[in-house]
C-alpha positions as a printed Julia matrix, in Angstrom:
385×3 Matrix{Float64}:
  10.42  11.4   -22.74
   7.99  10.54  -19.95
   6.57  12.91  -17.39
   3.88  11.42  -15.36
   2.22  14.82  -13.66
   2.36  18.36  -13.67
   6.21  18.49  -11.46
   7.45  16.5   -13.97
   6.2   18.34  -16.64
   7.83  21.78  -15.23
  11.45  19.85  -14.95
  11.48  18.11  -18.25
   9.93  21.59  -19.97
  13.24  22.96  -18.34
  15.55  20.56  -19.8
  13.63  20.42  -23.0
  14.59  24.66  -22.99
  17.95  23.92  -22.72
  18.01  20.79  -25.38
  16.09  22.36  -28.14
  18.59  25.08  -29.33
  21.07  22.4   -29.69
  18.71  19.89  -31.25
  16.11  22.05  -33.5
  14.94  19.36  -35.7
  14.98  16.78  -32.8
  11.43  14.8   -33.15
  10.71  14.78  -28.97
   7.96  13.2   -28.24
   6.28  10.39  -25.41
   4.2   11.67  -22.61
   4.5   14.77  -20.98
   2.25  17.92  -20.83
   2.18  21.89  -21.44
   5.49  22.81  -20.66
   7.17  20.54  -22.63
   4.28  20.87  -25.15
   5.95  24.72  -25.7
   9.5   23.28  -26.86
   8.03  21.49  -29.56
   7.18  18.1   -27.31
   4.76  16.06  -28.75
   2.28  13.91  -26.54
   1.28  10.43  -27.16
  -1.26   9.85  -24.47
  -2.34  12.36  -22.04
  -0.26  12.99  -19.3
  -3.24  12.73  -16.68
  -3.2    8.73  -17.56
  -0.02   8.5   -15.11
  -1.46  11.06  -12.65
  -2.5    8.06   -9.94
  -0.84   7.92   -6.34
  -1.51   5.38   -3.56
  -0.64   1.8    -3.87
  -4.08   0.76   -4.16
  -5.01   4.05   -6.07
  -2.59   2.26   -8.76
  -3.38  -0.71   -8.88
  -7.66  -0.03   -9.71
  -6.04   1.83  -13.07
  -3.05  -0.76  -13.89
  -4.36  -2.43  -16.82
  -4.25   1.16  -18.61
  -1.6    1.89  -17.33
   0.22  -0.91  -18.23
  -0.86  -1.19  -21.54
   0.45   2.54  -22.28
   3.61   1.43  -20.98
   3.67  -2.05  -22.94
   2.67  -0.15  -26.15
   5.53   3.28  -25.95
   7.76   0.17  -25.35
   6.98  -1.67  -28.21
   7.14   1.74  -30.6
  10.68   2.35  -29.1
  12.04  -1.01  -29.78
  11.59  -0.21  -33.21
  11.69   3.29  -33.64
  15.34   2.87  -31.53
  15.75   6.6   -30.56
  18.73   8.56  -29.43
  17.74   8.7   -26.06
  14.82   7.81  -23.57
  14.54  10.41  -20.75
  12.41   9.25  -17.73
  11.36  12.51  -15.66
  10.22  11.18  -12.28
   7.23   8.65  -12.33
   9.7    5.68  -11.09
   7.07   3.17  -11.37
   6.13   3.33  -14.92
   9.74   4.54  -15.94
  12.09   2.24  -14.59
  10.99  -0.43  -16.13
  10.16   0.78  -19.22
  13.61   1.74  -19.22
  15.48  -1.32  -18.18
  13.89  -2.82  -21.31
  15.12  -0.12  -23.77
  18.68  -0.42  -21.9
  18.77  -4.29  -22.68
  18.06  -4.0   -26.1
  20.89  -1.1   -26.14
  18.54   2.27  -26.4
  20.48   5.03  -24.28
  18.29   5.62  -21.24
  18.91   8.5   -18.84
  16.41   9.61  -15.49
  16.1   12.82  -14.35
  15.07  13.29  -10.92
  16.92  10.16   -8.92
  13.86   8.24   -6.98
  13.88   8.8    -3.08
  16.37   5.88   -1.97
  17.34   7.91    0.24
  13.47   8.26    2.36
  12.32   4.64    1.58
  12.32   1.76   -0.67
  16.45   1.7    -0.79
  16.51  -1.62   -2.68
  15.57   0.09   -5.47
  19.19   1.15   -6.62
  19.87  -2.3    -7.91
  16.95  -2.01  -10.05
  18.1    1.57  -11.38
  21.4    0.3   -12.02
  19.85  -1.97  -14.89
  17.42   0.32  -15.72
  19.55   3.8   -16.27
  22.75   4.54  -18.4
  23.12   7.7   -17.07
  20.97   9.44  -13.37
  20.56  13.63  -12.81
  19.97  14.55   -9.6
  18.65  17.77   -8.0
  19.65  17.44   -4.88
  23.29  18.06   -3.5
  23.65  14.66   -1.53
  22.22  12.29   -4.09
  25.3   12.06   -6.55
  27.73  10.24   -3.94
  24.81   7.95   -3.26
  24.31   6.42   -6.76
  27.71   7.0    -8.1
  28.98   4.97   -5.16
  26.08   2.33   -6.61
  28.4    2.15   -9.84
  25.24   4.7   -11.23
  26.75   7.8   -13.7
  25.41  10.46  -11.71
  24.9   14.22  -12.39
  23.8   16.86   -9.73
  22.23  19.44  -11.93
  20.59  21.91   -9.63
  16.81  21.69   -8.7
  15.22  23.73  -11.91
  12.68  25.71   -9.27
  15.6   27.07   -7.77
  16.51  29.1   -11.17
  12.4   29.66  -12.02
  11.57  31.2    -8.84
  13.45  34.44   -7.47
  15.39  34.51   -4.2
  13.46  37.64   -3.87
   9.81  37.21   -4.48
   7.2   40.32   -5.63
   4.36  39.93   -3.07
   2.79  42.93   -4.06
   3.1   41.77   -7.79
   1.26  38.49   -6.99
  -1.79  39.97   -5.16
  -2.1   42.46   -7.7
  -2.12  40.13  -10.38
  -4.91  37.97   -8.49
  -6.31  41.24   -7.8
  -6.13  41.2    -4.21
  -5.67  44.37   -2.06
  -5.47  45.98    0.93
  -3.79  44.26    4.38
  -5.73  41.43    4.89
  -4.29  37.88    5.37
  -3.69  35.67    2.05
  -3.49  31.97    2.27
  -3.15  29.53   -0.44
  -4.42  26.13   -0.27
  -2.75  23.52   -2.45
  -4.35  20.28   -2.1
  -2.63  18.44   -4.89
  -2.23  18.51   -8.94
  -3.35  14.38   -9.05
  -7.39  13.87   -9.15
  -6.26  11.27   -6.46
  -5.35  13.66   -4.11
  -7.91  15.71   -4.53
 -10.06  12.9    -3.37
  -8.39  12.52    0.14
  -6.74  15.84    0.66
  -9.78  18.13   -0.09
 -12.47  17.66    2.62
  -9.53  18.25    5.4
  -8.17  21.74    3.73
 -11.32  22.74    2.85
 -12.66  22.42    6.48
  -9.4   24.2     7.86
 -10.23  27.03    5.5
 -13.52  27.15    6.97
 -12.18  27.27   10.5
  -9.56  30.04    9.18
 -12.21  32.42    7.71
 -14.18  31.81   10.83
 -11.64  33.38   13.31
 -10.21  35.58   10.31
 -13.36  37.17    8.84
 -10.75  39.57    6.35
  -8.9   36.83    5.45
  -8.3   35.6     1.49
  -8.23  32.05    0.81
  -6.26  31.19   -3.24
  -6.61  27.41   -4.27
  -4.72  27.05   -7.85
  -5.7   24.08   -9.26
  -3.31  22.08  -12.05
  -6.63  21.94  -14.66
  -9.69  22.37  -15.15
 -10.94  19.18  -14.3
  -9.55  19.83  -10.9
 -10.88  23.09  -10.76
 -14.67  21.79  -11.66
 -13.9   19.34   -9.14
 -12.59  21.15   -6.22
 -15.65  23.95   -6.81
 -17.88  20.88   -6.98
 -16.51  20.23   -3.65
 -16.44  23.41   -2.1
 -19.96  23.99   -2.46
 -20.99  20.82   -1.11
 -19.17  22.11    1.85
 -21.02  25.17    2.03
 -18.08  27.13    1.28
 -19.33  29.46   -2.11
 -17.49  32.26   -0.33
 -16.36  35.48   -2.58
 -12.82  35.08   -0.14
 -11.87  31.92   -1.75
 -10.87  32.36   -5.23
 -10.14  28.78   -7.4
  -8.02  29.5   -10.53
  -6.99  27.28  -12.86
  -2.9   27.32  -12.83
  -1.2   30.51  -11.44
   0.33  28.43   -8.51
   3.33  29.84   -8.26
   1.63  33.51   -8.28
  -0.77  32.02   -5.6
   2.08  31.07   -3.2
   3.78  34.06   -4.14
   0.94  36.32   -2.36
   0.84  33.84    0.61
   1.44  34.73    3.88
   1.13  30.92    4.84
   0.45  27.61    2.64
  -1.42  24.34    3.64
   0.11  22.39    0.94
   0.16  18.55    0.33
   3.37  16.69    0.43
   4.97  16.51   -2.87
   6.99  18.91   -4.83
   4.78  21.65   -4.26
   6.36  21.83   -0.66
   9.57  22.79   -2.03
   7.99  25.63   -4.27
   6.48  26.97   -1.06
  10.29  26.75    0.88
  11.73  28.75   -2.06
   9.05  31.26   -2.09
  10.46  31.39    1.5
   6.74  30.99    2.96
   5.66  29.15    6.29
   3.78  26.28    5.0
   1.56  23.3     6.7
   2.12  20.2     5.29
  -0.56  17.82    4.98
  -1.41  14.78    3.26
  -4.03  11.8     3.33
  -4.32   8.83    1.06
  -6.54   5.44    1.07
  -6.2    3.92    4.23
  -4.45   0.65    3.04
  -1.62   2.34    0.92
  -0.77   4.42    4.4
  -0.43   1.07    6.36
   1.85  -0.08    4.04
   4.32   2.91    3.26
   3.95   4.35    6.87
   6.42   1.36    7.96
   8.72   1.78    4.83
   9.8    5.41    5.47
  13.89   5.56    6.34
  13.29   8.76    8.21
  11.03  10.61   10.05
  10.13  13.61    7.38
   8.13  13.54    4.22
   8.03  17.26    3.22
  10.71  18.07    0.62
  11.68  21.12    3.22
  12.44  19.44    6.33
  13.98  16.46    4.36
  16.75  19.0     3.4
  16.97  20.65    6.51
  16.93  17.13    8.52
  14.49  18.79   11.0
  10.79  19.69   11.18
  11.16  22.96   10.19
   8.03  22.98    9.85
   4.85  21.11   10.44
   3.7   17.45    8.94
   0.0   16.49    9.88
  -0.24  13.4     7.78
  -3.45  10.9     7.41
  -5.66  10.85   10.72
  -3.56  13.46   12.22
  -4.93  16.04    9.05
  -8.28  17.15   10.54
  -9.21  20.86    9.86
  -8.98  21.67   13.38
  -5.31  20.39   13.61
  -4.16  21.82   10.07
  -6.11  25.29   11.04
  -4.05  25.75   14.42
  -0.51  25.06   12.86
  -1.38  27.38   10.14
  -2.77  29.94   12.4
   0.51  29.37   14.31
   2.91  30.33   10.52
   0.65  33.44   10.2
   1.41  34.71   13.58
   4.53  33.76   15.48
   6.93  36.35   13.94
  10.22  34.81   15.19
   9.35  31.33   13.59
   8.4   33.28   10.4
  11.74  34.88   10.39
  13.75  31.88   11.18
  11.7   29.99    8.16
  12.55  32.49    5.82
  16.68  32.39    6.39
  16.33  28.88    6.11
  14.51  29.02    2.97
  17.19  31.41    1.31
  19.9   29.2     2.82
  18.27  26.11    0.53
  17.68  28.21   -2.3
  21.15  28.95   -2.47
  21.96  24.82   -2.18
  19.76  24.22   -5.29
  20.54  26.92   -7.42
  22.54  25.96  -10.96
  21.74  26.33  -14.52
  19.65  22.99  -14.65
  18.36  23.74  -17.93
  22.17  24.01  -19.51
  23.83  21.5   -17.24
  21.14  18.89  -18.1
  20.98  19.32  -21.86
  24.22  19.27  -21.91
  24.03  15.93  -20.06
  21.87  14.39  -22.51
  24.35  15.72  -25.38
  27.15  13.94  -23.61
  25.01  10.7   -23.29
  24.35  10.39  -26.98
  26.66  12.24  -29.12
  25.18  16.02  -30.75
  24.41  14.85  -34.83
  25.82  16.75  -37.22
  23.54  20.08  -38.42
  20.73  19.1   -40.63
  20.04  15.66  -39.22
  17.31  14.39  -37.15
  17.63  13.17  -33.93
  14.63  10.99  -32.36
  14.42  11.94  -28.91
  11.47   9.51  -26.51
  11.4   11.2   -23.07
């Protein structure tokens, strides 16, 4: 299996849950991180070597990253496992996986790429590259199995982690805040990459925030403590060594669980936010020459995981030059405040919540079981994902 960041870690540690009972003595291993890590997952390379976002942001670490990719692919074309399983990371698993499928290696992907929000063409390479596509999103199985792709809607696997009913009180006691004052959590992104672009924008907002808001409580979870050291490293620089920002290391979901309002960058994380049925900013900056380029290749008009679903901005998108702190403070002074927006947000949110929610964990495994055939008890089946 391959899982290039920390989202794909948290789906393919939910499949893995579901897989393991019925493959104990499975060897699983590839690239992945902590979540798969706890079902017995075992990592060639660091995960954080596929962390990179940003056409140009790729391309200053593709010799490494090419070279990982060259050598799993080598080890697989003679190790000849049961299965690959390609969580996410398109870029590096398509084609690693269109290999393995020519020389006759079972290859399934779980998470179909966005053909749907850009880059469409991309189905004709996924039909050589995949023998078998889960999808956790309602609309997405017509579209590939209409390709000629074996398609399974499986449920998105936040939808079963996260309750329809979320303990506020639980959350801010476990971060150990109190009293009534505003809470907002800031979650600039899990990739080092975004850190670099996203940070000096949400860290000015929550400057502006705590300005108007002297009681308020800013949360940042960070994905590790690399990010943490840097995001502290950054914070300071920014003057902002305030005892009402607290930086922990993990504990995201329990960070947007004590939210009253996110600024969160667009990714994944947006649709954690929606099913913790929280008003959220969305905001997101990259390198300047990667947002020329995929600004004219969108198919539609949202980028937020949210309003995507919804097919309206539900809520806001400051993207690139249009991310300033002033700009992402107002619209998230605007989530904290307007009561009838807040309300309407959170119906919406249990209305999706209800769209994604399956047993992804059994309806996946059983997927992959389907794909290559349970072995009988006592034998070992190599699993690459």
């Amino acid at each position: 299996m391959v899982a290039g960041e920390t989202s794909g870690d948290l789906l393919a540690g939910r499949m893995l849950s579901g897989l393991r009972p019925a493959l104990p003595d499975a060897y699983i291993h590839g690239i992945g991180g902590k979540h798969m890590a706890q079902h017995g997952f075992v990592s060639d390379w660091p995960m954080e070597k596929l962390a990179v976002r940003g056409l140009f942001e790729v391309l200053a670490h593709y010799r490494e990253i090419k070279g990982i990719q060259l050598a799993l692919r080598d080890r697989l074309l003679k190790e000849r496992p049961a299965v690959f399983i390609g969580v996410d990371a398109p870029d590096f698993n398509l084609g690693l996986e269109a290999q393995l499928k020519a020389a006759g290696i079972p290859t399934m992907h779980f998470i179909g790429p966005s053909i749907w929000a850009w880059r469409g063409g991309r189905i004709k390479k996924i039909e050589k590259a995949v023998s078998h596509i889960l999808v956790v999103f309602p609309f997405e199985e017509e579209i590939y199995r209409k390709a000629g792709i074996p398609a399974t809607y499986v449920g998105h696997p936040m939808a079963e982690v996260i309750p329809l009913e979320p303990d506020v009180s639980a959350a801010r006691a476990a971060l150990g805040l109190s009293g009534n004052a505003p809470v907002v959590s800031i979650l600039p992104g899990s990739r080092m990459s975004e850190l670099k672009y996203n940070t000096a924008a949400f860290i000015g907002a929550a400057k502006i925030l705590l300005q108007r808001e002297p009681n308020m409580r800013i949360v940042v979870p960070m994905a590790g403590e690399k990010q943490r050291q840097y995001f502290q490293q950054l914070l300071a620089d920014a003057g902002l060594q305030d005892v009402r920002v607290m930086v922990t290391e993990g504990q995201s979901h329990t960070a947007i669980a004590a939210a009253d309002a996110v600024l969160v960058a667009s990714g994944t994380a947006t649709l954690e936010v929606a099913l913790f049925k929280k008003p959220m900013v969305i905001g997101y900056k990259m390198m300047g020459a990667s947002w020329h380029v995929l600004k004219h290749m969108a198919y539609q008009p949202w980028v937020g995981l949210p309003n995507i679903l919804a097919r309206d901005f539900l809520v806001p998108e400051l993207l690139q030059d249009a991310a300033t702190p002033q700009a992402l403070a107002d619209a998230l002074e605007n989530q904290l405040n307007n009561v009838a927006l807040r309300n309407t947000l959170e119906q919406r949110f249990i209305d999706m919540h209800h769209s994604l929610l399956r047993n992804t964990a059994k309806e996946s495994a059983q997927a992959v079981l389907d794909l290559i055939g349970k072995s009988a008890p006592g034998n070992v089946t190599r699993v690459s994902a």
